[in-house]
ZADO-1210 file (C-alpha; in nm, 4 decimals, padded with zeros to 6 digits):
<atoms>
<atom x="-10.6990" y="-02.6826" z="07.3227" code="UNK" pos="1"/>
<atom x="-10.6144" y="-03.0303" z="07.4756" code="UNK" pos="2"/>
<atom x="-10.7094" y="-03.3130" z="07.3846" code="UNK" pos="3"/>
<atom x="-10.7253" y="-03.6401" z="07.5890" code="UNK" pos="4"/>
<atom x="-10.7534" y="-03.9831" z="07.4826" code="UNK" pos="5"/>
<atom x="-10.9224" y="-04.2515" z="07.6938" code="UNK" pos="6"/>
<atom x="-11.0125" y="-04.6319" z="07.5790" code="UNK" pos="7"/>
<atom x="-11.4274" y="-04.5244" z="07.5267" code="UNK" pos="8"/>
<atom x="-11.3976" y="-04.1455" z="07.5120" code="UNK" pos="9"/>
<atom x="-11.1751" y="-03.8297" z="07.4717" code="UNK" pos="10"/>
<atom x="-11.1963" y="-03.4958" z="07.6088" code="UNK" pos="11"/>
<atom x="-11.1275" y="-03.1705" z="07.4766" code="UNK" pos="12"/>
<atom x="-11.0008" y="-02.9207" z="07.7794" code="UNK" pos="13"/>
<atom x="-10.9217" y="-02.5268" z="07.7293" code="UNK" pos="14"/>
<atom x="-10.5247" y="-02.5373" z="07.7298" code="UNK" pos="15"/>
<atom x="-10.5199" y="-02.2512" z="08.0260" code="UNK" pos="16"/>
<atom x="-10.7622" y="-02.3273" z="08.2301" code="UNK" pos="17"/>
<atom x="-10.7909" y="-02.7042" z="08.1922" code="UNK" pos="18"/>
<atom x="-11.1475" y="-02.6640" z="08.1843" code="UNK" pos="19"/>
<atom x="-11.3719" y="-02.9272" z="07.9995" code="UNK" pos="20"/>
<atom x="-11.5178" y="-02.7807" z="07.6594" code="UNK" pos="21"/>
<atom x="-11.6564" y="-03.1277" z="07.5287" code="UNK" pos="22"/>
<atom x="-11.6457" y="-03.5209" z="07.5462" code="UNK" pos="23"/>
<atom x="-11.6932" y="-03.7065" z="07.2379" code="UNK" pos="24"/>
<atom x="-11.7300" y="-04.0872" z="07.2522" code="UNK" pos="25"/>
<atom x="-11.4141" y="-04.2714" z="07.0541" code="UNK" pos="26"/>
<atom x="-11.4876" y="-04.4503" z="06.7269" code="UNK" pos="27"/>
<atom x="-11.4445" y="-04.8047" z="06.7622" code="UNK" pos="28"/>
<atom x="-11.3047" y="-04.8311" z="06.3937" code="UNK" pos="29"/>
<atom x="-11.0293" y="-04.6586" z="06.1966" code="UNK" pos="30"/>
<atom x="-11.1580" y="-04.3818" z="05.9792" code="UNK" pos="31"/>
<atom x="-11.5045" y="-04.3761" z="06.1132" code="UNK" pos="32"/>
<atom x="-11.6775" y="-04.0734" z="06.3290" code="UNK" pos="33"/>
<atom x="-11.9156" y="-04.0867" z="06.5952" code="UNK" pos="34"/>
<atom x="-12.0817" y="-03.7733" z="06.5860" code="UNK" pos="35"/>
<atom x="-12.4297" y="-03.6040" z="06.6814" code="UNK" pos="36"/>
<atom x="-12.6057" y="-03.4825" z="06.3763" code="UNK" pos="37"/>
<atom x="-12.6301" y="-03.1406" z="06.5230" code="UNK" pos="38"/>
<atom x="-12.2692" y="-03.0684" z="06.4914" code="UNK" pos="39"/>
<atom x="-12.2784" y="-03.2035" z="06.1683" code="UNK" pos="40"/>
<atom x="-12.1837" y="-02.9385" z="05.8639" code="UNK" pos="41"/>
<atom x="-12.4492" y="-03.0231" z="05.6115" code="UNK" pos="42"/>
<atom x="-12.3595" y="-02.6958" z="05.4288" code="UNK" pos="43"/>
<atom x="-12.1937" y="-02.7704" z="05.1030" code="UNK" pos="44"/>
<atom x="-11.8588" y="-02.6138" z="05.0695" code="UNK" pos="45"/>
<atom x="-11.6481" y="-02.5758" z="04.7357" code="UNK" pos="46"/>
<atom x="-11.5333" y="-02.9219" z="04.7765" code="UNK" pos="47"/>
<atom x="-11.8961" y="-03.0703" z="04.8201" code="UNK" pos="48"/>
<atom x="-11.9603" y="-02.8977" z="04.5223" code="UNK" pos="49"/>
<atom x="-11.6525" y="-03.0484" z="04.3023" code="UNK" pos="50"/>
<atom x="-11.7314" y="-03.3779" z="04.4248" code="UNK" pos="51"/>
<atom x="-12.1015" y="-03.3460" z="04.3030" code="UNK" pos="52"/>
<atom x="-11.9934" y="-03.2621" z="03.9574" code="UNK" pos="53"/>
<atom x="-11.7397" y="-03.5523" z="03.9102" code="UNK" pos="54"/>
<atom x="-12.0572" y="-03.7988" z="04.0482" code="UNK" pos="55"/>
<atom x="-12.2839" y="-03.6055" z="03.7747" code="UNK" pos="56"/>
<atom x="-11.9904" y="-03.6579" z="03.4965" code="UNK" pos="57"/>
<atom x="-12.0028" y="-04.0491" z="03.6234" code="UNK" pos="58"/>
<atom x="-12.4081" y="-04.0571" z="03.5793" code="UNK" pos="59"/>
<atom x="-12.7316" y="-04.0140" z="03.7409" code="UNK" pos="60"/>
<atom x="-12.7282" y="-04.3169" z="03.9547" code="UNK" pos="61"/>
<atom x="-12.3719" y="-04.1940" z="04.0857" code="UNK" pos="62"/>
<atom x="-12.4777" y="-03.8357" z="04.1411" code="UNK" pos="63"/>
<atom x="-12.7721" y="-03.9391" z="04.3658" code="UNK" pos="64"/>
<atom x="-12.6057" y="-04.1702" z="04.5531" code="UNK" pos="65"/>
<atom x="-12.3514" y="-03.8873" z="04.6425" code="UNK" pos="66"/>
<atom x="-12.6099" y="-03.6462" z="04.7193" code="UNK" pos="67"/>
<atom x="-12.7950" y="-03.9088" z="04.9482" code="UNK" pos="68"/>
<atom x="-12.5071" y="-04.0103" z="05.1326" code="UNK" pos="69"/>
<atom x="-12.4047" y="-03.5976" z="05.1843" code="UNK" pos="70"/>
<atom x="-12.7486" y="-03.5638" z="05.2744" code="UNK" pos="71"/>
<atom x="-12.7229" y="-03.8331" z="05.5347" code="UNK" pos="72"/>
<atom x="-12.3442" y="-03.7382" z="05.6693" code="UNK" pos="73"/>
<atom x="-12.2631" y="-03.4016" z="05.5624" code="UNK" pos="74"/>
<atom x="-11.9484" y="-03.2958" z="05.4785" code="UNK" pos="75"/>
<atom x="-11.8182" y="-03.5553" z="05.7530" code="UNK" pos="76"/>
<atom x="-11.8893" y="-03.7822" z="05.4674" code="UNK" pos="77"/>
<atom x="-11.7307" y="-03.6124" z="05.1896" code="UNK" pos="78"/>
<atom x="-11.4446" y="-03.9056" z="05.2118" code="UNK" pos="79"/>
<atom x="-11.6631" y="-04.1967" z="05.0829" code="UNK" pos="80"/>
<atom x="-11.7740" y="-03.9246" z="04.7812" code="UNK" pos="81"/>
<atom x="-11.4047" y="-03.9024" z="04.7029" code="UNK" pos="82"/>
<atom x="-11.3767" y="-04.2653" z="04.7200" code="UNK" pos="83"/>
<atom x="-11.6797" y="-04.3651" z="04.4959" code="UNK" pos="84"/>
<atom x="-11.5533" y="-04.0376" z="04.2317" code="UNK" pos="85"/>
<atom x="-11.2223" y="-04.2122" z="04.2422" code="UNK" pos="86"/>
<atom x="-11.3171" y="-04.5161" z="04.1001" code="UNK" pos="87"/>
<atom x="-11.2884" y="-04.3825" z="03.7580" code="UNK" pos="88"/>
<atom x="-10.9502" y="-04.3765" z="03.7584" code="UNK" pos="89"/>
<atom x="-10.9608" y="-04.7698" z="03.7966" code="UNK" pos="90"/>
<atom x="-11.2779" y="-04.8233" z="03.6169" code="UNK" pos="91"/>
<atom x="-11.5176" y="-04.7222" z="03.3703" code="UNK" pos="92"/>
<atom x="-11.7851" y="-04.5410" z="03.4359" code="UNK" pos="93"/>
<atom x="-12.1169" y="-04.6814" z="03.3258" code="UNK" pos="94"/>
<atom x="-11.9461" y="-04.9800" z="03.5151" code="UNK" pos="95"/>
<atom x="-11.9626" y="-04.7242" z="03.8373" code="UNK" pos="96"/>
<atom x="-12.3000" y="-04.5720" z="03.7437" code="UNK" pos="97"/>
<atom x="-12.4881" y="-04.9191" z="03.7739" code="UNK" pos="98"/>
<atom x="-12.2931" y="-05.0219" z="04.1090" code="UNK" pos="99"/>
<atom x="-12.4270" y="-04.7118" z="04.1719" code="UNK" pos="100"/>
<atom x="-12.7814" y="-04.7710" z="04.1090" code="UNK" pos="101"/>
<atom x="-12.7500" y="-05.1014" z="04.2237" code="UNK" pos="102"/>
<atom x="-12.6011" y="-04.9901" z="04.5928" code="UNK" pos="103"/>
<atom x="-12.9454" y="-04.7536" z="04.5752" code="UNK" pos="104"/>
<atom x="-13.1854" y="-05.0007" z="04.5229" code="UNK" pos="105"/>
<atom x="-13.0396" y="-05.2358" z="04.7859" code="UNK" pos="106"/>
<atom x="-12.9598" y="-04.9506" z="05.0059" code="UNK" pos="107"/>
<atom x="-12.5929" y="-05.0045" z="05.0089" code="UNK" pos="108"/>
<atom x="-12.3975" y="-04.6726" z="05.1960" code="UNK" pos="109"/>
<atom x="-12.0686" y="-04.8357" z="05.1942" code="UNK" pos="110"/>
<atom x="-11.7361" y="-04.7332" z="04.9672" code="UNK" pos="111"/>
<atom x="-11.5923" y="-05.0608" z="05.0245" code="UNK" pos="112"/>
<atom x="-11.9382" y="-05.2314" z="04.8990" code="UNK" pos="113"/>
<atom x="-11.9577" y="-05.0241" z="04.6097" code="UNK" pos="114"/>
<atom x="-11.6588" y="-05.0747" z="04.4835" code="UNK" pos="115"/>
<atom x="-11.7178" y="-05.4687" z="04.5041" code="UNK" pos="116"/>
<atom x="-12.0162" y="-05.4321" z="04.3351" code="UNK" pos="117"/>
<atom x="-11.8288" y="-05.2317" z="04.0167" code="UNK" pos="118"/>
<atom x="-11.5262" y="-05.5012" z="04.0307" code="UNK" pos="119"/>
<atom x="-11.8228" y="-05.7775" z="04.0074" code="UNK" pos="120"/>
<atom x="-11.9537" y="-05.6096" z="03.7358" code="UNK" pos="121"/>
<atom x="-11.6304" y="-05.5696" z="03.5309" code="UNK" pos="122"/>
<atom x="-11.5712" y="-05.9008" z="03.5870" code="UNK" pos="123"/>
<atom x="-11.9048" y="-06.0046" z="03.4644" code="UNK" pos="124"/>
<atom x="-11.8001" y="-05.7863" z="03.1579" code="UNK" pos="125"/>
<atom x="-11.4598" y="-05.9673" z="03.0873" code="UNK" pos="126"/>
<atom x="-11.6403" y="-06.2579" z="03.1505" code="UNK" pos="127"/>
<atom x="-11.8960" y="-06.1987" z="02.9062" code="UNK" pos="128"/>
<atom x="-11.6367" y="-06.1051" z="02.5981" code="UNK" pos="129"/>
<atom x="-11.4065" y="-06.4057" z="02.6425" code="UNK" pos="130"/>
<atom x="-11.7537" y="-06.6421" z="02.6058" code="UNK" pos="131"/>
<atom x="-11.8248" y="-06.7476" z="02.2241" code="UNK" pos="132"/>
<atom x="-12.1309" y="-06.5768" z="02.1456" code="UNK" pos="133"/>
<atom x="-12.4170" y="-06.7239" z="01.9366" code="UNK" pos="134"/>
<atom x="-12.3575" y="-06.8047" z="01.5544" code="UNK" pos="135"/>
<atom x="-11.9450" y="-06.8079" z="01.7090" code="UNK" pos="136"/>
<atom x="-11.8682" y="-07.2285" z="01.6015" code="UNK" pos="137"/>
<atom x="-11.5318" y="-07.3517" z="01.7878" code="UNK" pos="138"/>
<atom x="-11.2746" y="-07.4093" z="01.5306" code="UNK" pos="139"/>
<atom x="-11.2071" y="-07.8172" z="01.4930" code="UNK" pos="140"/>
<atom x="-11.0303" y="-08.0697" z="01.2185" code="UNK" pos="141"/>
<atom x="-11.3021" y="-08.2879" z="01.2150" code="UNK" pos="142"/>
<atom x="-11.6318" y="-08.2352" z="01.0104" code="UNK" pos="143"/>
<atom x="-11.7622" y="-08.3569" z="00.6952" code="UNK" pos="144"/>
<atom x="-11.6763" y="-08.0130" z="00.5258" code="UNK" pos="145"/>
<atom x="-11.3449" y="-08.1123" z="00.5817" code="UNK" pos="146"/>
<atom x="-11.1336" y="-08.2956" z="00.3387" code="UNK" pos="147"/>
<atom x="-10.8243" y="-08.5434" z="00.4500" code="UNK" pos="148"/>
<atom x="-10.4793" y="-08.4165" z="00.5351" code="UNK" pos="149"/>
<atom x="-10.3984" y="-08.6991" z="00.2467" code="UNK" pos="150"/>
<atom x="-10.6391" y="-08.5716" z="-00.0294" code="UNK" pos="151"/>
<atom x="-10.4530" y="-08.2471" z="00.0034" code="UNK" pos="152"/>
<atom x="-10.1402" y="-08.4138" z="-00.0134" code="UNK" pos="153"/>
<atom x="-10.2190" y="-08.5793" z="-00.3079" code="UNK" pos="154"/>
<atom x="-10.3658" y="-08.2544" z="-00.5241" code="UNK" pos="155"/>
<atom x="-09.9731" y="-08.1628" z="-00.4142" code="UNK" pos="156"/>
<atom x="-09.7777" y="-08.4350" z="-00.5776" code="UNK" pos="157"/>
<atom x="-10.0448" y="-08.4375" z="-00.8840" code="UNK" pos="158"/>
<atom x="-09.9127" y="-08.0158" z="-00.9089" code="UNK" pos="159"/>
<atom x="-09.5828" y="-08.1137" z="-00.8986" code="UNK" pos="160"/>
<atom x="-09.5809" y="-08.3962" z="-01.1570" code="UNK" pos="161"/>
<atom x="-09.7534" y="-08.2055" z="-01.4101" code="UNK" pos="162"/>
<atom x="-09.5626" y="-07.8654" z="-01.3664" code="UNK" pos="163"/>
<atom x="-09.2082" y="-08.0835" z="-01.4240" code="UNK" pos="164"/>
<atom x="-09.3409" y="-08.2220" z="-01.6889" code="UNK" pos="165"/>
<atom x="-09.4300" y="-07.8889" z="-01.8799" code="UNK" pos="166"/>
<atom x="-09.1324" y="-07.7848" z="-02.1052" code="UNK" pos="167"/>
<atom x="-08.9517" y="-07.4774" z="-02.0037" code="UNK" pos="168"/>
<atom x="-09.0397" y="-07.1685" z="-02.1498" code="UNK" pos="169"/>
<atom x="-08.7421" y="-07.1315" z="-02.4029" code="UNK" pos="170"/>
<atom x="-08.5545" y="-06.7410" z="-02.4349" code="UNK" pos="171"/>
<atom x="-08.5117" y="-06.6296" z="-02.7888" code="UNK" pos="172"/>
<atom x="-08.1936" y="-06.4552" z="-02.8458" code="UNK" pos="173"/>
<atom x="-08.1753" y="-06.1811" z="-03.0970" code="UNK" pos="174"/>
</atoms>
């Protein structure tokens, strides 16, 4: 095969012959694929399959969101499944599950949106422990439960003065 590359399409031409075998339209972005969705694979392979089960380990909001956006793509899609999977290694995953069910409700396809969506709610987590919660008082030197720096002082010196003025236990000798 031969492929040619023009600025709005590319051609695929049998090497021998030169003949032309098919003309796709080119992707305007990086990574993405313009294709019809009857030359789409939408029959899950051993991969497909893997990926399913590491959505299902996440949770159910994770797992349907997979199978939705296989559904939608077929395998062609299998690379934002690996993406959203991969987010455990970065974060946890009942963090993942609810950007998950969150990117369902609102009908979010995107990796890139989901993954905002789990680093908003980690932050929202973080955000959450480092606020005093209720009954928590912030620690101050000031209240009327509080005695003087000088009263303690003083309970000092009175120690002092009465321990030198105990005698010192005397040693018998034998």
């Amino acid at each position: 095969m031969l492929v040619r590359l023009f600025e709005q399409h590319l051609e695929i031409r049998d090497f021998q012959s030169q003949a032309l075998l098919r003309t796709h339209p080119r992707a305007a972005q990086p990574g993405s694929v313009i294709l019809p969705d009857e030359e789409r694979p939408f029959n899950p392979s051993r991969e497909t399959r893997r990926i399913l089960s590491e959505a299902k380990a996440i949770g159910p909001a994770a797992e349907q969101l997979c199978q939705c956006l296989f559904d939608q793509e077929g395998r062609v899609g299998q690379r934002r499944l690996w993406g959203i999977v991969s987010l455990v290694k970065r974060y946890p995953r009942t963090l993942i599950d609810r950007a998950c069910a969150m990117a369902l409700h609102d009908g979010v396809r995107s990796y890139q949106q989901i993954k905002a969506l789990t680093e908003h709610l980690l932050n929202e987590a973080l955000a959450d422990i480092d606020t005093p919660q209720q009954g928590e008082l912030a620690l101050t030197q000031d209240d009327r439960l509080i005695r003087a720096a000088e009263d303690y002082g003083d309970l000092f010196s009175l120690g002092a003065q009465k321990s030198a003025a105990l005698p010192s236990p005397v040693k018998e000798s034998q």
